[in-house]
C-alpha positions as CSV (number, residue, x, y, z in Angstrom):
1,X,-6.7,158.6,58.6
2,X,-6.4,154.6,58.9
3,X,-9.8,153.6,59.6
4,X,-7.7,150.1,61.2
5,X,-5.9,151.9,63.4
6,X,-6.8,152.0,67.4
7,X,-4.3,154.2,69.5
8,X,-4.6,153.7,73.3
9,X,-2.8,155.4,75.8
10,X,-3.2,154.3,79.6
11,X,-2.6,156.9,82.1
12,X,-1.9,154.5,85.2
13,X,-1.5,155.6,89.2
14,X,1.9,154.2,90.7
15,X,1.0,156.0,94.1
16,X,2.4,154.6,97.1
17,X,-1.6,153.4,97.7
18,X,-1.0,151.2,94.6
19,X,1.6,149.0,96.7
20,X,-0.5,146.4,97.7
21,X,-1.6,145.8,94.1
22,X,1.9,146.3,92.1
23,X,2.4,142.9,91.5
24,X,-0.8,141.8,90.2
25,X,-1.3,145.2,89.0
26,X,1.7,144.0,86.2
27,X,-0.2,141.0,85.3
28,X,-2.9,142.1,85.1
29,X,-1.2,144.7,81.9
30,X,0.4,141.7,80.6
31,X,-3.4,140.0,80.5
32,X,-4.6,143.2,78.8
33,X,-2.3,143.3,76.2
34,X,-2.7,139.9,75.4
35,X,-6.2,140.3,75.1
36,X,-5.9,143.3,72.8
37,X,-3.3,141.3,70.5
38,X,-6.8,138.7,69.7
39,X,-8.2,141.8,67.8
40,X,-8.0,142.6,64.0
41,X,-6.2,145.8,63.2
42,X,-3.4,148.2,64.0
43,X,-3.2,148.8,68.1
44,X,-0.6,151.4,69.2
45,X,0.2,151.7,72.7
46,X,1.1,154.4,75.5
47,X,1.7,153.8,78.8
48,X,2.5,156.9,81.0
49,X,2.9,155.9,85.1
50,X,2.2,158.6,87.9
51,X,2.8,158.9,91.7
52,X,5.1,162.3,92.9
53,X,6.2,161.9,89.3
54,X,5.4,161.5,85.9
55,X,7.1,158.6,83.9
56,X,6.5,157.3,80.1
57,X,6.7,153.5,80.4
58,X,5.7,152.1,76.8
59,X,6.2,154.9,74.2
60,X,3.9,154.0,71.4
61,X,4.3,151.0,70.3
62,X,2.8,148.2,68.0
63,X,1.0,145.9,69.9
64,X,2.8,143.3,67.7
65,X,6.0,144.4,68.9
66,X,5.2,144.9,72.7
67,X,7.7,143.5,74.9
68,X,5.8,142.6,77.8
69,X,8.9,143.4,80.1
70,X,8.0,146.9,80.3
71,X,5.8,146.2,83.0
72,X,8.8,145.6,85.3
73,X,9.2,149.3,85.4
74,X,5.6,149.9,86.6
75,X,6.7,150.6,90.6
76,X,4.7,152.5,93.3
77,X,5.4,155.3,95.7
78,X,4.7,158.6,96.8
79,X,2.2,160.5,96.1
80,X,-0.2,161.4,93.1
81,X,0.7,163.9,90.2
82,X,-2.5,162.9,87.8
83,X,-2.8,166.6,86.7
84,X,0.6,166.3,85.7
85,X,0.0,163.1,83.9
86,X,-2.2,163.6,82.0
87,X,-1.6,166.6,80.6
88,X,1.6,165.5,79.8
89,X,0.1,162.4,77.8
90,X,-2.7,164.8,76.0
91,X,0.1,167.4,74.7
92,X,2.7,164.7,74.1
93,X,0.4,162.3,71.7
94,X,-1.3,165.3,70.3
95,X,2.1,166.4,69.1
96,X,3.3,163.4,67.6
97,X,-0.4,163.1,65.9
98,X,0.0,166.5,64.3
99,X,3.7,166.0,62.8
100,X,2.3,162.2,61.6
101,X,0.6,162.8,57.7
102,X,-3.0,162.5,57.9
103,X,-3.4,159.2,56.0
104,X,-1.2,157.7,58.9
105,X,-3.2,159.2,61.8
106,X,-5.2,156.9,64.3
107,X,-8.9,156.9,63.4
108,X,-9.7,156.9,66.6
109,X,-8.1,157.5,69.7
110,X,-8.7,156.6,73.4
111,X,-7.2,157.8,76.7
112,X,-8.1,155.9,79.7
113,X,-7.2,156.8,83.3
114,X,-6.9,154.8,85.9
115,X,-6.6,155.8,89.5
116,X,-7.1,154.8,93.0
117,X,-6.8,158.3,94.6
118,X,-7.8,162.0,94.4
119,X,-5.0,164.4,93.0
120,X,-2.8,165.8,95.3
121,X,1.0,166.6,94.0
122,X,0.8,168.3,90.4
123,X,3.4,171.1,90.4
124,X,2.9,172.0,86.7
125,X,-1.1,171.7,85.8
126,X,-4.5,172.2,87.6
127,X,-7.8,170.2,87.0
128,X,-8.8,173.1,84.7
129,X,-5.8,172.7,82.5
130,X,-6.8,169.2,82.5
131,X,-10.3,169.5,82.0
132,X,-9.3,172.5,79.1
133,X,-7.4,169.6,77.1
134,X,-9.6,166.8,77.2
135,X,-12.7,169.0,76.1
136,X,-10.6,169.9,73.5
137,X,-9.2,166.6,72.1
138,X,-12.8,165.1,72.4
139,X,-15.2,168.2,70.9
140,X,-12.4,169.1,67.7
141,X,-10.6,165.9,67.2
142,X,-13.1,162.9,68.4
143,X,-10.6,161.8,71.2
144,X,-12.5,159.5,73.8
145,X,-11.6,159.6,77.2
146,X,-12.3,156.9,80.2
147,X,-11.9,157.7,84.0
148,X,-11.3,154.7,86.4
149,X,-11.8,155.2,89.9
150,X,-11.4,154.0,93.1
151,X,-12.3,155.9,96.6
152,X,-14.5,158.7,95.6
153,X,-17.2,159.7,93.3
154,X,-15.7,158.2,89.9
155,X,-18.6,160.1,88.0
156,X,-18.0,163.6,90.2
157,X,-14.1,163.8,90.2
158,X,-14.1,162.6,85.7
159,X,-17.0,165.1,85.3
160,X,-14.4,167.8,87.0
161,X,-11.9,167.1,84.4
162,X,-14.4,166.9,81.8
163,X,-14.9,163.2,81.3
164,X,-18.8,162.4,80.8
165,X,-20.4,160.3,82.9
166,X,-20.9,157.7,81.2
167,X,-17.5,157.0,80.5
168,X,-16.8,157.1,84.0
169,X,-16.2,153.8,86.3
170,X,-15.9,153.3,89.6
171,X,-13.7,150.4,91.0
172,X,-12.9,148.4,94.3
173,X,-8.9,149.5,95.3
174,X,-8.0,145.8,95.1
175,X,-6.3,143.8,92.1
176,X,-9.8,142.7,91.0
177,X,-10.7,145.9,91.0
178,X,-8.0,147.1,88.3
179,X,-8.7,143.5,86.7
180,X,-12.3,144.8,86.0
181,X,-11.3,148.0,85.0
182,X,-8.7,146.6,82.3
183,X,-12.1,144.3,81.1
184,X,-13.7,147.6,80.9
185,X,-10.9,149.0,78.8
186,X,-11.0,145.9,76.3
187,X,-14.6,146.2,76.3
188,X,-14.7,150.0,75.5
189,X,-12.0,148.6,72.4
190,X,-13.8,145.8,70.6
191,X,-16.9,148.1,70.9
192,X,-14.8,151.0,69.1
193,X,-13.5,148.5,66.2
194,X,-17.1,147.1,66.0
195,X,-18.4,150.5,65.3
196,X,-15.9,151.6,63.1
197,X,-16.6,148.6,61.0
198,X,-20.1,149.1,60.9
199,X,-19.4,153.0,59.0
């Protein structure tokens, strides 16, 4: 594996309760990214959007080679498919792990999902298939997972889908809420690389 390499994939809620924060809600992915770019190291980057649907924004990509006009595609509506989403993310990045060679792999790996809303319009996966997967990932292959949420009981509804508690977050539904969160996500990153330099 390369020990430099960070892989982050964002699992974001487009729901039509996002509305009101679209437009900061871009920036505020622009800020992160620009953040992330200070750090040393190799930083891949997924981004996978989800209201009625489920949609892959940035498909892994170099944080050198981000083109921040992705973000234009980030749009909110209908309703909230996070079942859907991430499971799709979890068995789409653990396929493209498993067909990389091992000394190309991402030391480690880190999900974080972000949501202002309780699930309520997967048509292909239930919280157990969810909460199946991310037990997985994180007990055989060290995957960490985050869960950002707004509107309920961040710690209950991650601890339903197998997040831990304490890497659980609860946020206000507002653009300083997601702001905080997207610290949070930086935060959660420097302290990975810090460790990882430390072994």
């Amino acid at each position: 594996m390369r020990q430099d390499y960070l892989h982050v994939c964002i699992v974001l809620d487009a729901s039509g309760s996002m509305s009101p924060m679209e437009r900061e809600t871009r920036q505020i992915l622009k800020d992160f990214i620009y953040k992330e770019k200070q750090q040393p190291g190799k930083t891949v980057l997924d981004v996978y959007q989800f209201n009625s649907y489920v949609r892959h924004l940035l498909k892994s990509i170099d944080l050198s080679n981000v083109d921040n006009r992705f973000v234009d595609h980030y749009s909110c509506g209908g309703c909230t498919a996070m079942n859907d989403a991430i499971c799709i993310a979890i068995d789409e990045l653990g396929k493209k792990f498993s067909e990389m060679p091992e000394c190309d792999r991402p030391a480690d790996i880190l999900v974080a999902i972000l949501t202002d809303g309780e699930e309520n319009a997967s048509r292909r996966f239930t919280a157990a298939d969810v909460k199946a997967r991310i037990t997985h990932q994180r007990d055989v292959y060290s995957w960490q997972f985050m869960f950002l949420a707004a509107n309920q009981d961040a710690v209950l509804s991650g601890g339903d889908i197998g997040i831990q508690a304490n890497d659980c977050v609860n946020f206000e539904a507002t653009a300083q809420g997601v702001a905080y969160c997207m610290d949070n996500l930086n935060e959660r990153n420097a302290n990975i690389r810090s460790e990882r330099r430390r072994k």
